[in-house]
DOLUM-303571 format. One record per residue (C-alpha): z, x, y; residue in three letters. Coordinates in nm, 2 decimals, decimal comma, m for minus. Each point is the difference from the previous one (the first is absolute). Layout:
% DOLUM-303571
zz/xx/yy/r
Z/X/Y/Ala
...
***
This chain:
% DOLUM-303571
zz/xx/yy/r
1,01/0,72/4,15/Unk
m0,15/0,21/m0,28/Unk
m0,02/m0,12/m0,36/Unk
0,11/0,28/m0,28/Unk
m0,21/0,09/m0,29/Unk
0,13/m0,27/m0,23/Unk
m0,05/m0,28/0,30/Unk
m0,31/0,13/0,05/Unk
m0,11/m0,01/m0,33/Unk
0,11/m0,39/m0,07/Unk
m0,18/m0,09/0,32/Unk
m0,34/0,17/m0,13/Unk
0,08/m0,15/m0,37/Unk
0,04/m0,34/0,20/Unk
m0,32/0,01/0,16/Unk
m0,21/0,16/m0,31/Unk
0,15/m0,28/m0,21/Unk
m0,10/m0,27/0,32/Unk
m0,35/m0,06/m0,14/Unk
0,10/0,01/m0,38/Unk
0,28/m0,23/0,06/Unk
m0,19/m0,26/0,18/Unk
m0,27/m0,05/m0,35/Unk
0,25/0,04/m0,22/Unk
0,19/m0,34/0,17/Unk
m0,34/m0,15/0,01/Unk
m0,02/0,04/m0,43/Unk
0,40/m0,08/0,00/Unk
m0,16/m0,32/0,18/Unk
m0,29/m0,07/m0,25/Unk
0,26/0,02/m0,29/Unk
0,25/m0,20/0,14/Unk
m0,19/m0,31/0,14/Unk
m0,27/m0,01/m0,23/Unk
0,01/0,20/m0,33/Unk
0,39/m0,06/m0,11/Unk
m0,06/m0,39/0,07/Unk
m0,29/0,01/m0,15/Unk
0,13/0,14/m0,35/Unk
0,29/m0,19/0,02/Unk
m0,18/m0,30/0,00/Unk
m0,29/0,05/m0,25/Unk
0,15/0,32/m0,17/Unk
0,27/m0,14/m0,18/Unk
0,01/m0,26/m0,25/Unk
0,26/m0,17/0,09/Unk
m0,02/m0,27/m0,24/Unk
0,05/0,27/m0,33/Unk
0,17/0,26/0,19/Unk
m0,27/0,27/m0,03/Unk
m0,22/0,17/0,26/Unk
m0,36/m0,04/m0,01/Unk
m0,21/0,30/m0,10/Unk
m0,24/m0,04/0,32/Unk
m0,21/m0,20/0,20/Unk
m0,36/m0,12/0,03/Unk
m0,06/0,07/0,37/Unk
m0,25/m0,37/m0,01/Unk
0,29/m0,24/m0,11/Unk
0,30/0,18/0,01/Unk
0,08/m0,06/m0,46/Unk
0,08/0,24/m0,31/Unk
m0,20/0,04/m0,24/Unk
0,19/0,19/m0,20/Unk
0,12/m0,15/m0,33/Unk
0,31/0,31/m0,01/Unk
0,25/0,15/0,23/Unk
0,12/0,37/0,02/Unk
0,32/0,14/0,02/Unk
m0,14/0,24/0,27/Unk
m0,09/m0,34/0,21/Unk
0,34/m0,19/m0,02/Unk
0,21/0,37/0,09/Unk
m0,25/0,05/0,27/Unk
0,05/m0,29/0,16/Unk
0,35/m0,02/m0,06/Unk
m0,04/0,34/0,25/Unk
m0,17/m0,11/0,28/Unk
0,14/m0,39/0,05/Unk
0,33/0,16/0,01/Unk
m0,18/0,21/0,32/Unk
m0,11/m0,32/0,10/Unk
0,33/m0,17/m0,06/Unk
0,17/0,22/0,21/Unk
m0,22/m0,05/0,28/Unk
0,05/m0,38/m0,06/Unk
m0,31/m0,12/m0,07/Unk
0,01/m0,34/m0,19/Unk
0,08/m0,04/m0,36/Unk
0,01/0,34/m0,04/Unk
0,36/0,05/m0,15/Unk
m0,13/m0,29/m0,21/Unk
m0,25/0,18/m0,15/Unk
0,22/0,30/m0,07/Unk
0,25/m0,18/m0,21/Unk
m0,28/m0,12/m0,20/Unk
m0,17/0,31/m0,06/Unk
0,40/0,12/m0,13/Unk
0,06/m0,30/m0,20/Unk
m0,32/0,08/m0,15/Unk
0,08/0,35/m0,07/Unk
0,36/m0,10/m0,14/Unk
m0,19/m0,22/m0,21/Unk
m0,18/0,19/m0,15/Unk
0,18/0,30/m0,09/Unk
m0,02/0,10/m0,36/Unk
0,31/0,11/m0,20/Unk
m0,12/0,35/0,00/Unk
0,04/m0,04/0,40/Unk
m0,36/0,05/0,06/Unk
m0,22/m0,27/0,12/Unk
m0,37/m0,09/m0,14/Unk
m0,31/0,12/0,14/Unk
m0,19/m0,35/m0,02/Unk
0,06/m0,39/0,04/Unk
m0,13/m0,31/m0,04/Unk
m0,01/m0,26/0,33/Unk
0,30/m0,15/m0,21/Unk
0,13/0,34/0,05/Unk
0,02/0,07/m0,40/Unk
m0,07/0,34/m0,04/Unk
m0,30/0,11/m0,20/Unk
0,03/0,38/0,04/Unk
0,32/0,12/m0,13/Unk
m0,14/0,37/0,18/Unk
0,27/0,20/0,19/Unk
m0,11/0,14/0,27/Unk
0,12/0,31/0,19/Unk
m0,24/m0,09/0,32/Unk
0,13/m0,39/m0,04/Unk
0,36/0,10/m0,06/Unk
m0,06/0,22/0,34/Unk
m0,04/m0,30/0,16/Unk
0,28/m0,21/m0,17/Unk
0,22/0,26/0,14/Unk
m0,12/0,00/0,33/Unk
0,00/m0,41/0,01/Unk
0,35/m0,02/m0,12/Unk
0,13/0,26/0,23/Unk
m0,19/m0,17/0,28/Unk
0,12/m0,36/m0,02/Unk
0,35/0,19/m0,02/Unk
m0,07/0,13/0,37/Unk
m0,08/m0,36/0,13/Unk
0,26/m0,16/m0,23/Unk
0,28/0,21/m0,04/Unk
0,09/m0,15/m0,34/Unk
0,21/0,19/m0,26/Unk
m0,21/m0,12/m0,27/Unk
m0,33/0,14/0,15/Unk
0,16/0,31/0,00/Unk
0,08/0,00/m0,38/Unk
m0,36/m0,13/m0,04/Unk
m0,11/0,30/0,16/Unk
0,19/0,24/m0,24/Unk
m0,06/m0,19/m0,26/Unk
m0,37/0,09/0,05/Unk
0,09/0,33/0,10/Unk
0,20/0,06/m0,32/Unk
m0,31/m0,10/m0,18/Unk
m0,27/0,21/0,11/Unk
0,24/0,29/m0,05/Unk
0,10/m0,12/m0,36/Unk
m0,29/m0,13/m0,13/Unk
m0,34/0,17/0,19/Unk
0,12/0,36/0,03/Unk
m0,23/0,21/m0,15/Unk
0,18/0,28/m0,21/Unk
m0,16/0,34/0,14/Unk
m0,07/m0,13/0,37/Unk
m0,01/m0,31/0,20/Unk
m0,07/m0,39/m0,06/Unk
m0,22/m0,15/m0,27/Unk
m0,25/m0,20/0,12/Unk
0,12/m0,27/m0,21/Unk
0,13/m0,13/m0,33/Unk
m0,17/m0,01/m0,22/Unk
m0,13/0,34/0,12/Unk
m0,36/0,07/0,16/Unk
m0,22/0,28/0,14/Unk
m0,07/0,14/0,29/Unk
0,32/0,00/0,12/Unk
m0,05/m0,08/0,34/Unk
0,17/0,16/0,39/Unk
0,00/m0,34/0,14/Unk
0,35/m0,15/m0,22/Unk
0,15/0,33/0,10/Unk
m0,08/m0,05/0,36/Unk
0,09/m0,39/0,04/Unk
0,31/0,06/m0,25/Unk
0,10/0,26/0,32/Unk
m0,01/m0,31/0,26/Unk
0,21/m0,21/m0,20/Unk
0,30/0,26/m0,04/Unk
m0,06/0,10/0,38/Unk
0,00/m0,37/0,07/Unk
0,32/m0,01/m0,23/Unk
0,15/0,28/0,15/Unk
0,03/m0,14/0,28/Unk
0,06/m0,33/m0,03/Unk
0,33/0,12/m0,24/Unk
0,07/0,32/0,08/Unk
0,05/0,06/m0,38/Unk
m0,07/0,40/m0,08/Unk
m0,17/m0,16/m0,32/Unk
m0,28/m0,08/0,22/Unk
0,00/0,35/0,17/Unk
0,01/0,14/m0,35/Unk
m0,32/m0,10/m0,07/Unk
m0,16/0,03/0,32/Unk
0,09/0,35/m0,01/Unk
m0,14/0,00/m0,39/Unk
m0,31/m0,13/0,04/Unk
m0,10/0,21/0,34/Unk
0,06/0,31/m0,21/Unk
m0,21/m0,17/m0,23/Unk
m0,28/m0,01/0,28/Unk
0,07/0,33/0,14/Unk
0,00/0,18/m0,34/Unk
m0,25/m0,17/m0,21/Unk
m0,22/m0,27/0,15/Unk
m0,13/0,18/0,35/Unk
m0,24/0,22/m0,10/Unk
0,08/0,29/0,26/Unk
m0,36/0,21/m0,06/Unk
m0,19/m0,31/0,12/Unk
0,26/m0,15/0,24/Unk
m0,11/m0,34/m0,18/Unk
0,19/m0,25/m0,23/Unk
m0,17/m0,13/m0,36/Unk
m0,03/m0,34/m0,08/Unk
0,07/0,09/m0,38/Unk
0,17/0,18/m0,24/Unk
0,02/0,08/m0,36/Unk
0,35/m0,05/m0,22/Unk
0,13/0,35/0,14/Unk
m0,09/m0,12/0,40/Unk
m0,33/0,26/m0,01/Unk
m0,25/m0,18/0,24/Unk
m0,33/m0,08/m0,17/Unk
m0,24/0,14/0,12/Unk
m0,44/0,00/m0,05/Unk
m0,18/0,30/0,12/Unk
0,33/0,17/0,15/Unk
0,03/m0,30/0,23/Unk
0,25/m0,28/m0,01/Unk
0,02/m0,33/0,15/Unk
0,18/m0,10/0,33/Unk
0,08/m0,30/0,18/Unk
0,06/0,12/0,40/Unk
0,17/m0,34/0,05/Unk
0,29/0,14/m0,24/Unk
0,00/0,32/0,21/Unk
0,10/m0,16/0,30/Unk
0,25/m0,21/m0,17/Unk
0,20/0,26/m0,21/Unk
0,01/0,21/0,38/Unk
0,16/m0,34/0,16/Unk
0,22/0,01/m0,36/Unk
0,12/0,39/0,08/Unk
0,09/m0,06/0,36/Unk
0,20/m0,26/m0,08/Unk
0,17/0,20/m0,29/Unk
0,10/0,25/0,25/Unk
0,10/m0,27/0,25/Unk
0,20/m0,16/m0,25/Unk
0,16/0,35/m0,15/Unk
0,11/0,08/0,35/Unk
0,18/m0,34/0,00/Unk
0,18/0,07/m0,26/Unk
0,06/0,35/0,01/Unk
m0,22/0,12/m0,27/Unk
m0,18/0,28/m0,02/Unk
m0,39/0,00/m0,01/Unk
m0,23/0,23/m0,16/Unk
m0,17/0,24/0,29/Unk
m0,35/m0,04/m0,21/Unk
m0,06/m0,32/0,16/Unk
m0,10/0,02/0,38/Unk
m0,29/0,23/m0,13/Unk
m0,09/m0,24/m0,31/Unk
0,01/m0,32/0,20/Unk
m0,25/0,24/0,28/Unk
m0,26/0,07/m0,27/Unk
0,02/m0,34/m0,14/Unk
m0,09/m0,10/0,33/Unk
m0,25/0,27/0,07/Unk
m0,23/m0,11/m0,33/Unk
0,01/m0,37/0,05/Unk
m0,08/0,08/0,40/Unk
m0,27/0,25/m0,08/Unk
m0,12/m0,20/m0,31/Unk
0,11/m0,37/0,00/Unk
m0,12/m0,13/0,32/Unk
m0,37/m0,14/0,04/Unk
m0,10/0,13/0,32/Unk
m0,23/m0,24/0,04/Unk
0,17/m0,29/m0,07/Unk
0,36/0,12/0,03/Unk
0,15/m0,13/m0,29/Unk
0,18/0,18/m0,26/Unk
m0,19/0,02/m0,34/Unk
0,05/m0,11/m0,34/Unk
m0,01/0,29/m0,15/Unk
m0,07/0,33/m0,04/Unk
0,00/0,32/m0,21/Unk
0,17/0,31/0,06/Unk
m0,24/0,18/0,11/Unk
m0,06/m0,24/0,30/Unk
m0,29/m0,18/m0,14/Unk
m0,01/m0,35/0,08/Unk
0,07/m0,21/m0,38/Unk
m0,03/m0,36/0,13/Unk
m0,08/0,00/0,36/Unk
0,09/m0,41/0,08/Unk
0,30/m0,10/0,14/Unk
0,28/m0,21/m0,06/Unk
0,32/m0,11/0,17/Unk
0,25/0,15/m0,15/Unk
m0,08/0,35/0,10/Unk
m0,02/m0,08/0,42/Unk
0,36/m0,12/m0,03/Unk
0,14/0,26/m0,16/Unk
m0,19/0,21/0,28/Unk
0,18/m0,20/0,24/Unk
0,34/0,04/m0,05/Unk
m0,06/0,38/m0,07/Unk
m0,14/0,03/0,37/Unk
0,23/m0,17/0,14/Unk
0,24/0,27/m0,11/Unk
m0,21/0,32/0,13/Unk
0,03/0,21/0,29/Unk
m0,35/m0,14/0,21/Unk
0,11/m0,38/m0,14/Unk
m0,15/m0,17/0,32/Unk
m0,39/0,16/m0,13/Unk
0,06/0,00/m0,36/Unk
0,15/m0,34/0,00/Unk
m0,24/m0,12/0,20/Unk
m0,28/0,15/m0,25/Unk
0,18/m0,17/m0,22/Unk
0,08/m0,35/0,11/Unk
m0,37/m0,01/0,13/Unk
m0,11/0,05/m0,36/Unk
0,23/m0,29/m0,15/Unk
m0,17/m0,23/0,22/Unk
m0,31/0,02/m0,13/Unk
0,18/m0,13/m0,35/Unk
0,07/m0,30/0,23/Unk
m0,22/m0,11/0,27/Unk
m0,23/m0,25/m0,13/Unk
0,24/m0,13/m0,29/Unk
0,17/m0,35/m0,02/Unk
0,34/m0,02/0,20/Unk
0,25/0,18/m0,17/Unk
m0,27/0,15/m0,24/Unk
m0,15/0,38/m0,04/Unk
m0,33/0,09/m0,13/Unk
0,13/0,25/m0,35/Unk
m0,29/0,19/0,00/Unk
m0,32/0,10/0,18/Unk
m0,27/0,17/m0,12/Unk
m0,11/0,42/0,09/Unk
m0,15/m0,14/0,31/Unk
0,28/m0,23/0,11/Unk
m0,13/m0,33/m0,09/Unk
0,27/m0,30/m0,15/Unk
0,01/0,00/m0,37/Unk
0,04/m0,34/m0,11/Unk
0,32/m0,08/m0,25/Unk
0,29/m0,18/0,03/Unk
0,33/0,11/0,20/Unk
0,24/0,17/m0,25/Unk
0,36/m0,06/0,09/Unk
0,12/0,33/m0,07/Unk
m0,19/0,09/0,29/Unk
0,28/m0,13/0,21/Unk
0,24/0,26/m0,11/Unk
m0,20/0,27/0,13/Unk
m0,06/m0,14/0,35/Unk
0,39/m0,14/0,02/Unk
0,14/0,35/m0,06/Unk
m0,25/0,24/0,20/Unk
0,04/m0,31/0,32/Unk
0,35/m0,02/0,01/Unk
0,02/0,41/m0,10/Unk
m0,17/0,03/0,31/Unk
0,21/m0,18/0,20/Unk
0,31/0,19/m0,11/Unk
m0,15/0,37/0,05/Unk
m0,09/m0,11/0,36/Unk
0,27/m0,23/0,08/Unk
m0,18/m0,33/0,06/Unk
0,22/m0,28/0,03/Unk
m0,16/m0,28/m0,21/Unk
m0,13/m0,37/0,24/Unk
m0,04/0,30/0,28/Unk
m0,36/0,03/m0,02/Unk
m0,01/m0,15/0,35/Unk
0,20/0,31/0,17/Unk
m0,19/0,24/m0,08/Unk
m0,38/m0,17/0,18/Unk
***
């Protein structure tokens, strides 16, 4: 019996995806028997209700004498991944992170940028990029929770980045009390929270300012001449730039392309329309950070660059290979671009303590010593379990697929 052309074209997809599939549940593995536990044991202080800032790979301690708001949303985020997969103490640790966050909201609605480890704050700082995250941590724990009251946390938020850190001419402050550069990066992780809102509440708010803030990218961040996307900007959102050139991080290529794709997905879902500029901004995004971004002797993405495709800082750091991960896994070739990928996050992990990553390494690959930082985990709980989605692992399955 023949197949027809769709058939046909899910059995290929199947077997393209066979390879990518299989190291993609090997990571899901990783994170869920080692790195999850791990954190959840030595992560969080349990005693004060905080999380810990990071740890020393020799003895497993903070050394910190603070805690950032970035660090308690964060892992508010990925234990409620964890949660849902069951791990241990998990939904535990989520509850702490929101009483936390309930506890310290200001009357303003904003939450400071800084604590002591008796969670006292000490920087009264709001942050858009922090506030990003409050969003997305409330919005989360609503997913695993279902409650009524994380859903009026959420909005709560969301009513005060729109209230409070709108800038008058165009986009978000970078914080209050003001500061320069205004940065792409609060823009871009502000966009995952309302997707991650979106659907999680369905509420057109969320869609509002998804739809907002990829205008926003489309219009006056990407800068089309160079296919490449600055770092910084100046109070009007005109990228600095030295020499003609500005800088670039490829690892934020790859994850405003994941970021699009999902827009679209997400538009489709809801019967939205999408602008038609985006297939051919997400390829050129792609196209620099390909072209540019990747070491091709080591095979990890770069710190940075310049516009111009000069290398900037040529070490590498985690961050970056994640976000490269989950954009793969979402490309036509995913089976050798994933792979490419997955084959380059490993070499942030063999060699470390279980349930531990090496941050950094040098230009020439070796470890950079430093302690683990926890925010770490956010980035390698989304782009795992984003990979697992776009290629339809089921999670504990990592055995089906040898």
């Amino acid at each position: 019996m023949s197949l027809n052309p769709t058939s046909l074209m899910l059995k290929m997809q199947t077997k393209s995806h066979r390879g990518a599939r299989i190291e993609v549940a090997r990571l899901s593995a990783w994170l869920q028997t080692e790195v999850w536990p791990l954190w959840l044991e030595h992560g969080v202080d349990w005693q004060r209700g905080g999380f810990h800032e990071h740890l020393e790979p020799s003895n497993l301690r903070c050394a910190a004498s603070f805690r950032r708001l970035r660090v308690v949303t964060r892992q508010v985020y990925s234990f409620s991944l964890a949660a849902k997969r069951g791990v241990p103490r998990a939904r535990e640790a989520v509850e702490t992170g929101i009483r936390f966050l309930r506890g310290q909201r200001q009357p303003d609605g904003g939450h400071p940028w800084r604590y002591d480890l008796d969670n006292r704050p000490i920087d009264d700082t709001r942050d858009l990029y922090d506030h990003a995250f409050t969003l997305l941590a409330f919005v989360s724990a609503f997913e695993l929770l279902g409650s009524v009251d994380l859903a009026a946390d959420a909005r709560a938020t969301l009513s005060f980045i729109l209230n409070r850190l709108r800038h008058p001419v165009i986009g978000f402050h970078e914080s209050f009390p003001h500061a320069l550069p205004r940065r792409q990066n609060p823009h871009m992780h502000l966009l995952e929270a309302v997707l991650t809102g979106w659907r999680a509440l369905g509420e057109e708010a969320y869609g509002d300012l998804a739809e907002e803030l990829v205008g926003l990218f489309l219009g006056r961040l990407i800068q089309v001449e160079e296919g490449a996307l600055p770092e910084y900007f100046d109070e009007t959102l005109i990228p600095f730039r030295v020499s003609g050139a500005f800088q670039v991080e490829p690892g934020h290529h790859y994850e405003w392309a994941w970021l699009l794709e999902w827009y679209v997905q997400i538009c489709e879902c809801h019967g939205r329309a999408w602008d038609a500029r985006i297939p051919e901004v997400r390829r050129r995004l792609l196209a620099f950070a390909d072209t540019f971004g990747v070491s091709s002797r080591i095979g990890l993405v770069v710190s940075e660059l310049t516009s111009d495709g000069g290398i900037k800082d040529s070490r590498f750091r985690l961050w970056p290979q994640a976000e490269r991960i989950k954009c793969e896994a979402s490309r036509a070739n995913s089976d050798f671009l994933a792979g490419k990928a997955i084959a380059a996050l490993w070499k942030m992990i063999d060699g470390a303590p279980t349930g531990l990553w090496h941050e950094r390494l040098s230009s020439d690959g070796t470890v950079m010593a430093g302690p683990v930082p926890a925010s770490s985990l956010y980035h390698l709980s989304c782009a795992i379990t984003e990979a697992e989605r776009t290629l339809s692992i089921v999670p504990n399955a990592a055995s089906d697929l040898s």
